[in-house]
C-alpha positions as CSV (number, residue, x, y, z in Angstrom):
1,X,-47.1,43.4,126.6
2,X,-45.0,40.9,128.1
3,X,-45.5,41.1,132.4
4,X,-41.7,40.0,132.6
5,X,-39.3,40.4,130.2
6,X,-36.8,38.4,132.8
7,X,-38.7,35.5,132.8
8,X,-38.8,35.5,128.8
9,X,-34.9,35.9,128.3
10,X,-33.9,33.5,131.2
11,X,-36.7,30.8,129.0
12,X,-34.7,31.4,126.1
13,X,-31.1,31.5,127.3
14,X,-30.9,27.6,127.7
15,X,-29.9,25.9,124.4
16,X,-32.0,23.1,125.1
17,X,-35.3,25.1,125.5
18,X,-34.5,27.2,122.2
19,X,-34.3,23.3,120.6
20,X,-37.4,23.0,122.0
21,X,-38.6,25.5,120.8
22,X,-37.0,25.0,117.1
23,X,-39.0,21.4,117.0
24,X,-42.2,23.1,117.7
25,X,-42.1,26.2,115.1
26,X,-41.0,22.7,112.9
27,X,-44.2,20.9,113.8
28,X,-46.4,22.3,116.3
29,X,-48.6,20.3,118.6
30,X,-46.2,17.6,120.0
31,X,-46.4,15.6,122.9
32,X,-43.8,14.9,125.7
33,X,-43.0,11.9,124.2
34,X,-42.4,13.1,120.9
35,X,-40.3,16.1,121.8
36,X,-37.9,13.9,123.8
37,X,-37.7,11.7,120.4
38,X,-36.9,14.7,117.8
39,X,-34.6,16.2,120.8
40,X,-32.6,12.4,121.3
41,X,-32.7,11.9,117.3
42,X,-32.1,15.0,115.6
43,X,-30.1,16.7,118.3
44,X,-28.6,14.2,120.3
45,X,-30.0,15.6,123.1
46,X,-30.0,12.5,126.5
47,X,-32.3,14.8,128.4
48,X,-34.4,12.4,130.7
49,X,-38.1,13.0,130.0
50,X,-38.5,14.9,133.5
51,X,-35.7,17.0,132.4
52,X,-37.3,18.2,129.3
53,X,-40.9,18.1,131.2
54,X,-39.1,21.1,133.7
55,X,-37.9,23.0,130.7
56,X,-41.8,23.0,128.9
57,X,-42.9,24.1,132.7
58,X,-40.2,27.4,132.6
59,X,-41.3,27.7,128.3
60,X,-45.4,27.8,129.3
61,X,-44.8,29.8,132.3
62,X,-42.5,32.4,129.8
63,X,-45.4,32.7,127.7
64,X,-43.8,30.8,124.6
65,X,-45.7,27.4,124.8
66,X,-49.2,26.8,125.5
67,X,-50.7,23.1,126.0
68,X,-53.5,21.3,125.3
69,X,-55.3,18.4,126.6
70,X,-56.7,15.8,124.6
71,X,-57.5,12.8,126.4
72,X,-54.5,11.6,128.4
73,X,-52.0,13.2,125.8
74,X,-50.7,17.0,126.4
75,X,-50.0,18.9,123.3
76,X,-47.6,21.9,123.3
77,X,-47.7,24.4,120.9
78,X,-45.4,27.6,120.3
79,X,-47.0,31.2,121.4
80,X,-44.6,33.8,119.1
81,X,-46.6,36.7,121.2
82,X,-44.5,37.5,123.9
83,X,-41.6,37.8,121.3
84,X,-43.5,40.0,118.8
85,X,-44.2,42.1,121.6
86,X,-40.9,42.8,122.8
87,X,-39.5,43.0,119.3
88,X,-42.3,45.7,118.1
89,X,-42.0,47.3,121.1
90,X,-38.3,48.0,120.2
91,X,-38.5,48.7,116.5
92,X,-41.2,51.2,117.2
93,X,-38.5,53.0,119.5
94,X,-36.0,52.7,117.0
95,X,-37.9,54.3,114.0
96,X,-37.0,57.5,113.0
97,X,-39.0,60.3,114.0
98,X,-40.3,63.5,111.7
99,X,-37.6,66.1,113.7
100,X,-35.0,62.9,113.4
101,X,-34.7,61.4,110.3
């Protein structure tokens, strides 16, 4: 279960950490450098690289990223678990009971 469900919605109410996190369900396991690069290309998106550093520091601390070092590269890959939480958490409210149909 997801410890803050405020934390999760304020990570996902910026438009630039949902492209974020778009580029990574496209190709998981990217660098800093490589996210600023899809972000400035695709998206045209003149974040500095601090900038987009702060918003994978509010995604991990959210729960939606997790990193991995390799050397003196950090990878960042996509965690879908506190969304599936909150989202089966909800849809088992919503389904319809025996007395309810």
């Amino acid at each position: 279960m997801v410890d803050d469900v405020g934390d999760l919605y304020q990570a996902l109410a910026d438009p630039t950490r949902r492209l974020i996190l778009d580029e990574l369900t496209e190709r998981d396991g990217q660098t800093l450098f490589e996210i600023c690069g899809r972000l400035a290309t695709k998206h045209q998106v003149g974040s500095s690289r601090q900038a987009i550093s702060q918003h994978l520091d509010v995604l991990e601390a959210a729960g939606l990223i997790v990193t991995r070092r390799q050397g003196r590269y950090k990878f960042h890959h996509l965690d879908t678990r506190p969304l599936r939480s909150i989202t089966e958490r909800w849809l088992r409210s919503a389904e319809p009971t025996q007395e309810n149909p």
